[in-house]
N, C-alpha and C positions, 0 to 999 in steps of 0.2 A: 333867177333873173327878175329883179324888180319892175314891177307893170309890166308894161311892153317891150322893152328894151332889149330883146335878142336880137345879136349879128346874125349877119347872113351866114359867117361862117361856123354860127353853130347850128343854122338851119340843116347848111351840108355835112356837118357831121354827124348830125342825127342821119339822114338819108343814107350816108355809107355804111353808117352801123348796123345800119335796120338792114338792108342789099344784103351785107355781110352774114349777120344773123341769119335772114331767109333763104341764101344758098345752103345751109346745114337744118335747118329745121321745116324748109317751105310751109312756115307760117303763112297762109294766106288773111288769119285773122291781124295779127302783127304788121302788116305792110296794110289793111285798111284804117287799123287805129292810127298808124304813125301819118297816113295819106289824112286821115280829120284832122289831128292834130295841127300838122302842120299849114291845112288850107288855115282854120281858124288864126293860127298866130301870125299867116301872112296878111290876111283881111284888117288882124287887129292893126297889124303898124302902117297901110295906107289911112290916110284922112276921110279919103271919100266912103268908107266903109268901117273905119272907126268907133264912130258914132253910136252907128245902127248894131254892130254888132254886141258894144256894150251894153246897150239900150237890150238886148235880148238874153245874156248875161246875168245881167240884173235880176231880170222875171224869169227868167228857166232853170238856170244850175240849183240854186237851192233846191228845187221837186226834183232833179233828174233822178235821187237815187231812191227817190222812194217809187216814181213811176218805172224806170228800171226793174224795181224791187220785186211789184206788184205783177208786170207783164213777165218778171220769170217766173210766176206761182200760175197764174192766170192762165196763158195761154197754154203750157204742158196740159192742165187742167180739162182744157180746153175740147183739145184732139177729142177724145171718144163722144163728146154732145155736137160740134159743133156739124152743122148743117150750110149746104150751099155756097156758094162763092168764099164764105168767110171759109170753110171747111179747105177748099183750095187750096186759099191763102196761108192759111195755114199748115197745112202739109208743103205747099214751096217753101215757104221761110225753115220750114224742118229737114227739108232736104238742104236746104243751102248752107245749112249750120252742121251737118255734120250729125242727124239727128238726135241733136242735144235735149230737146223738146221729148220726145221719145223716153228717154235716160231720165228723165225730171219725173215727165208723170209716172213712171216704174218707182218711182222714192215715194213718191205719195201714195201709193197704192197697196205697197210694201211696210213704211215705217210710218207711223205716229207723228207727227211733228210734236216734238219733245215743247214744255214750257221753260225748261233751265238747257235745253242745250245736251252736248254728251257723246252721239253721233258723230263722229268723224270719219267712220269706214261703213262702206255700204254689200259687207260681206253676203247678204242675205241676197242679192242679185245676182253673185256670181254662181248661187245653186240654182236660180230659175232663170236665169237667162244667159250663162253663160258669158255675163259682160257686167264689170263693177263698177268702171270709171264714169264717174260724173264730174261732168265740166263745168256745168254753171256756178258760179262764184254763189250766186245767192240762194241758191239751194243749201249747199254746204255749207254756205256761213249760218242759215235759218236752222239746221239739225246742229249743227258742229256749237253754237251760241245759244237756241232755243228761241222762242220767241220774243221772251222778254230782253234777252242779251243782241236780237237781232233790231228789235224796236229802238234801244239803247244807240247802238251802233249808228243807224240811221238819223235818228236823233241828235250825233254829237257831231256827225258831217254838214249835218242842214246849219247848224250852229257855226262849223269852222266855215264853209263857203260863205255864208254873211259876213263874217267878220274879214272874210280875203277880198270881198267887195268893196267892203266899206273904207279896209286901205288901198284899192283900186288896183290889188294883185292878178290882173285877167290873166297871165299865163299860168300862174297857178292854176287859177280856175280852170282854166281850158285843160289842164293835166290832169285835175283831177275830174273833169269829163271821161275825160279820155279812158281814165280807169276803171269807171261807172261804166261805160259801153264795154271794154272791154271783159271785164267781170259778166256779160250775157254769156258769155261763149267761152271761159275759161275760168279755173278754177283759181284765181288770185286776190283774193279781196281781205281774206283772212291772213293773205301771205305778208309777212314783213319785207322779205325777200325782192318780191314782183309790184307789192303794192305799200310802193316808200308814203304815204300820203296817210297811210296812218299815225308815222312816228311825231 
């Protein structure tokens, strides 16, 4: 949909497929991506909020994936130094994720972060922790790509979100938000599949 221009009727049918979907898979991460989503693309089409949200747009989507990027290395990281309130805070947001956090720093602990990439299965944790699955998207895009392929990647989104500004494609942008958050807490970023905003 160019700029802003979604009907209403494709608002509801995003909401039924999402309903649909979460009765089979109770994605609870899936019904709050599709709940941003959709707040954002109804703010965009009133006037009174318009504005301001482009105005935010503009200055934020380009950084999201690299601040994204950096608070999924960082804060796994985090867990074993972190001290007082922040320490808290940080074990809530790890319990509230399914602890994903958890899963992340067992990668760094475990495997090298590769310079070319290579890693795509994290077999070496299903011998010491009896659990292999890692969800963060940018985890596995960082071993699965390597650092300089992860650098790359980030690089050629910050490049394509400018260029979807500057033809003033907000709901693009807003989608691809959407998949930048979403990629915190689930493994799709590398996926062609789950994450169309590559092609």
């Amino acid at each position: 949909y160019k700029n802003e221009r979604i009907k209403a009727s494709n608002i509801f049918s995003i909401v039924v497929a999402t309903l649909f979907v979460y009765l089979f898979s109770k994605s609870r991460t899936l019904l709050v991506i599709t709940a941003f989503t959709l707040l954002m693309i109804v703010l965009l089409k009133f006037k009174i909020t318009s504005g301001a949200l482009k105005g935010m747009l503009n200055v934020i989507s380009p950084w999201l994936l690299p601040v994204f990027a950096t608070a999924s290395m960082v804060l796994p990281l985090s867990m074993a130094k972190a001290t007082g309130k922040f320490r808290e805070y940080l074990w809530a947001i790890n319990g509230l994720i399914g602890s994903r956090f958890t899963h992340s720093a067992r990668v760094f602990s475990t495997y090298k972060v590769p310079l070319w990439g290579g890693i795509n299965q994290f077999n070496e944790l299903q011998n010491l922790y009896n659990y292999s699955v890692v969800d963060s998207g940018y985890i596995n895009l960082l071993y699965d790509f390597g650092i300089i392929g992860f650098i790359i990647f980030i690089g050629l989104y910050i490049i394509a979100i400018r260029k979807l500004l500057n033809k003033q494609e907000y709901v693009y942008v807003i989608v691809t938000m959407a998949i930048f958050l979403w990629g915190i807490t689930e493994n799709i970023l590398r996926s062609f599949g789950m994450n169309f905003t590559v092609v």
